[in-house]
C-alpha positions in Angstrom: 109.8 121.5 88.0 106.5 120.9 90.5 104.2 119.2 89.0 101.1 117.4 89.5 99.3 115.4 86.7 95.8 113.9 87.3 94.6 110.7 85.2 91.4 108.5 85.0 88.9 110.7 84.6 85.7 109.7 81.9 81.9 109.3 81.7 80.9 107.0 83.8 76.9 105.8 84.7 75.4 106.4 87.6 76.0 104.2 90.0 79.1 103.1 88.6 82.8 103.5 89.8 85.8 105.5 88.6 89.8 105.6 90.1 91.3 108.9 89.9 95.3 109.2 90.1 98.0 111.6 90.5 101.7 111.8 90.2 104.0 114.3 91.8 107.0 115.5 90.7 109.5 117.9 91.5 108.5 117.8 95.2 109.4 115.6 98.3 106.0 114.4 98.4 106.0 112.6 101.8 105.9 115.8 103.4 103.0 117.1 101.8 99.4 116.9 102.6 97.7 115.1 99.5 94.5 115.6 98.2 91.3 115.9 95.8 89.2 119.2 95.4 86.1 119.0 92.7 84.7 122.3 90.9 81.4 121.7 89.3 79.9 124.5 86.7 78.5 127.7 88.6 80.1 126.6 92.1 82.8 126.6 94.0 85.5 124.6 94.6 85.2 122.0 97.5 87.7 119.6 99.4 86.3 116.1 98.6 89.1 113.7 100.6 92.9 114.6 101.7 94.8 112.3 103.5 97.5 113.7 105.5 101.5 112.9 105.9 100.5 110.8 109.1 98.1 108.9 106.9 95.0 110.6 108.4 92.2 110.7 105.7 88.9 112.9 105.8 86.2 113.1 103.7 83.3 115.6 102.7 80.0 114.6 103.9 78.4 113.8 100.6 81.3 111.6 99.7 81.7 109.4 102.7 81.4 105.9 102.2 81.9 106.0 98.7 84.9 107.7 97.9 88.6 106.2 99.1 91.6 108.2 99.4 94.9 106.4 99.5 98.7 107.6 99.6 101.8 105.9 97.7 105.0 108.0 99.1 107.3 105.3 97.3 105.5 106.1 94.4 104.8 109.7 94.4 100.9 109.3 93.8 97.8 109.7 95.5 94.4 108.0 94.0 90.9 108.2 94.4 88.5 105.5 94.8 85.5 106.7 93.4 82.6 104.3 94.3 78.4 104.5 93.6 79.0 107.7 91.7 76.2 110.0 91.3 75.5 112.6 88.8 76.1 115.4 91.4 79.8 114.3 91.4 80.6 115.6 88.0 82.8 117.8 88.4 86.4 118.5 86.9 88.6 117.0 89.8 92.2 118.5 90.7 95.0 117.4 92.4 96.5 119.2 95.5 99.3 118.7 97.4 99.8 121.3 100.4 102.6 122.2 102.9 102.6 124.8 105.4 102.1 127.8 103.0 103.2 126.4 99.6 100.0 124.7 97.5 100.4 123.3 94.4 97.4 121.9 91.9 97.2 119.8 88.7 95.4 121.0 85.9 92.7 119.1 86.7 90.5 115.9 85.4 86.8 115.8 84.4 84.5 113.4 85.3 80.7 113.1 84.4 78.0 111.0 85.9 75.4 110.5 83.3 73.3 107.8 81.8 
């Protein structure tokens, strides 16, 4: 069975940090492109890092800097880094991992910047 299961999500201040992680199963995950998407309320969802089979990484604008995207192919995981967090990255944060035409997606993880 695919499978993608995101973790570490939470309320965190501004300004404060937060690791996001996701396990893969079910697929040869070395082959796949990896990533994180965010979908806040009322918009749609965005790309905010991916790191490729080559271990190429990119970033969305608002996120450079802050955010670090990393790759474990022994392990089956990706994680996110999630640094100086501001409230306009609350979001609910999925999983993707991508291969030519086949996509798959976790369920998802909430996080939310607030004092």
């Amino acid at each position: 069975q695919v499978q993608l299961v995101e973790s570490g999500g939470g309320l965190v201040q501004p300004g404060g940090s937060l690791g996001l992680s996701c396990a893969a199963s079910g697929i040869i995950f070395s082959i796949y492109n990896v990533g994180w998407y965010r979908q806040a309320p009322g918009k749609l969802r965005e790309l905010v890092a991916q790191v490729t089979t080559a271990g190429t990484t990119n970033y969305v604008d608002s996120v450079k800097g802050r955010f670090t995207i990393s790759r474990d192919n022994a392990k089956n995981t990706v994680t996110l880094q999630m640094n100086s967090l501001k409230p306009e990255d609350s979001a609910v944060y999925y999983c993707n991992a991508n291969v030519y035409a086949v996509n798959v997606w976790g369920k998802g993880t909430l996080v939310t910047v607030s004092s």
